[in-house]
C-alpha positions as CSV (number, residue, x, y, z in Angstrom):
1,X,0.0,0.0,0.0
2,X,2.7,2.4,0.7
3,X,4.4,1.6,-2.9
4,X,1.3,2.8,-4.6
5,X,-0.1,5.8,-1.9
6,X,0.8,8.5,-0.8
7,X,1.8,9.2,2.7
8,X,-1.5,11.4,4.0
9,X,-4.1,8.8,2.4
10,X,-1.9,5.6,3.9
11,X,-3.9,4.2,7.0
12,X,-2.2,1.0,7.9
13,X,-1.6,-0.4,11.4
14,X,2.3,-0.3,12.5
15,X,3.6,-3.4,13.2
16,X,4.0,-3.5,17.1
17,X,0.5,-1.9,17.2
18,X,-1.1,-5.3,16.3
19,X,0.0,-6.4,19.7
20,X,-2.4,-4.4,21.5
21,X,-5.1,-5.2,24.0
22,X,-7.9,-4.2,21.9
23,X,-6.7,-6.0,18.6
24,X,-7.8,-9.7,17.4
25,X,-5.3,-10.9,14.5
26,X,-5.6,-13.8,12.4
27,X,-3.4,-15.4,9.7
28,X,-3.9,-18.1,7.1
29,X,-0.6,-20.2,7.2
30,X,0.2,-23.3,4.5
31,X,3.2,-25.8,5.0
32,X,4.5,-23.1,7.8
33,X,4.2,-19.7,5.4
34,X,2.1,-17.0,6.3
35,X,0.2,-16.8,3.1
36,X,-3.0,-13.9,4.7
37,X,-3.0,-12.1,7.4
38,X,-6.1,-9.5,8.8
39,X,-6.6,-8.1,11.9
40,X,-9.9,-6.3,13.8
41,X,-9.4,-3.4,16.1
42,X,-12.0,-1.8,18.5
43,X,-13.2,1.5,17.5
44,X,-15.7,2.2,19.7
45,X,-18.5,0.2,21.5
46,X,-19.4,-2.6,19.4
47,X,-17.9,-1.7,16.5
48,X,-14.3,-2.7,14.9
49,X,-12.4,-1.5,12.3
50,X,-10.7,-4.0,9.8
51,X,-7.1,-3.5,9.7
52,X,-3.8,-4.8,8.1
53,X,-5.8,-7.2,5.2
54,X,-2.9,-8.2,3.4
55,X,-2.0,-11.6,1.1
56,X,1.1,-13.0,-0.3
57,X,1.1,-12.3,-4.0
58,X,1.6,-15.5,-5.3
59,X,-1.6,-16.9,-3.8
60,X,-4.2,-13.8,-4.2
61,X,-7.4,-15.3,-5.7
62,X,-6.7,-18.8,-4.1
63,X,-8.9,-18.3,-1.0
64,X,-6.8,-17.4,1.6
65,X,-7.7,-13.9,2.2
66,X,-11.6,-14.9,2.4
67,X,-10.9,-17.6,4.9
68,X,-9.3,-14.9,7.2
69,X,-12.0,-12.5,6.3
70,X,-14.4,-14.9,7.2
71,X,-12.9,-15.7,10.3
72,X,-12.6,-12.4,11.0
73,X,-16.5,-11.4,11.0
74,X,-17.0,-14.8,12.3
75,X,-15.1,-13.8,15.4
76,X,-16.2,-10.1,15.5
77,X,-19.9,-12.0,15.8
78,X,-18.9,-14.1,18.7
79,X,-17.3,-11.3,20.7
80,X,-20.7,-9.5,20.0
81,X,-19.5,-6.7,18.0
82,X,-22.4,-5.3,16.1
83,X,-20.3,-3.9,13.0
84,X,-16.6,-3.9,11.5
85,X,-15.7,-1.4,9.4
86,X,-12.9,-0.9,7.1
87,X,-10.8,1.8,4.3
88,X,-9.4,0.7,1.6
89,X,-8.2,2.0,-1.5
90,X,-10.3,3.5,-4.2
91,X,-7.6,3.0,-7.1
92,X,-7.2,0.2,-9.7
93,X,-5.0,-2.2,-7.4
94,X,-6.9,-2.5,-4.5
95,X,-10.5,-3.4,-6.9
96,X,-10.2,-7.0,-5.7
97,X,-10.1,-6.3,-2.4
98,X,-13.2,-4.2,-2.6
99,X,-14.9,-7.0,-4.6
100,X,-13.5,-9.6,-1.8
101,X,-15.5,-6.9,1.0
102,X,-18.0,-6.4,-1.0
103,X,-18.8,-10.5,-1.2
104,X,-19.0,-10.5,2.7
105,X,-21.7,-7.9,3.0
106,X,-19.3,-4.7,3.4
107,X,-21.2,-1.7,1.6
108,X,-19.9,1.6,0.9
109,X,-20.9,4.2,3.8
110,X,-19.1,7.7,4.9
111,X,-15.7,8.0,6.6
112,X,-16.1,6.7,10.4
113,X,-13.7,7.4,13.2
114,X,-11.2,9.6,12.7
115,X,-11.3,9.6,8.9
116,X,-12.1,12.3,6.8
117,X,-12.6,12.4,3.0
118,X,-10.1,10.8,0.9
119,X,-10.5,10.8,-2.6
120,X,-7.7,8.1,-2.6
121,X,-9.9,6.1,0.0
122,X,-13.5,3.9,-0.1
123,X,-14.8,3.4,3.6
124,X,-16.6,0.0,3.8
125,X,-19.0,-1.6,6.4
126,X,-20.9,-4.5,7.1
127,X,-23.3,-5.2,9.9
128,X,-23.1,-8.2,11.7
């Protein structure tokens, strides 16, 4: 994401942030590699923001980002969250990853949180 965006419209987590109390991550792993990884952070009560989505290139479109999704809303469900959330990219590259949201329910709505229009972002969510 931050090869292709610039700097102001780049929202990903840092690294030692996914470590935090109020974060659920989950990873697809094959044979010992991490092939999909997605985490869920709480953004107020109820409601979680999807984070960090990412996939290894050389498996996108093989299912591994959907299971992770799926076990992402699955587990946003069971901790009784009523809503995740999510921004993404609004450029050419990131179109699959809309279509992948947009195959689990997640519809376009305004920015949420501390967002604020982007025309380099789409802001995504799905009720659960």
């Amino acid at each position: 994401m931050r090869a292709i965006s610039p700097a102001e419209s780049c929202h990903v987590m840092e690294p030692d942030s996914l470590l935090e109390a109020d974060v659920v991550l989950m990873g697809a792993r094959q044979e010992g590699y991490l092939l999909a990884i997605g985490g869920l952070k709480v953004i107020a009560p109820g409601h979680a923001e999807l984070k960090s989505m990412h996939m290894l290139e050389a498996v996108r479109g093989q299912g591994a980002g959907r299971k992770v999704l799926q076990a992402l809303i699955k587990q946003a469900g069971t901790m009784g969250w009523q809503a995740v959330s999510l921004e993404t990219g609004s450029e050419g590259p990131f179109e699959p990853a809309r279509q992948l949201y947009q195959s689990h329910g997640f519809k376009e709505c305004t920015p949420f949180g501390a967002y604020a229009e982007d025309p380099l972002s789409v802001f995504m969510t799905c009720v659960i």
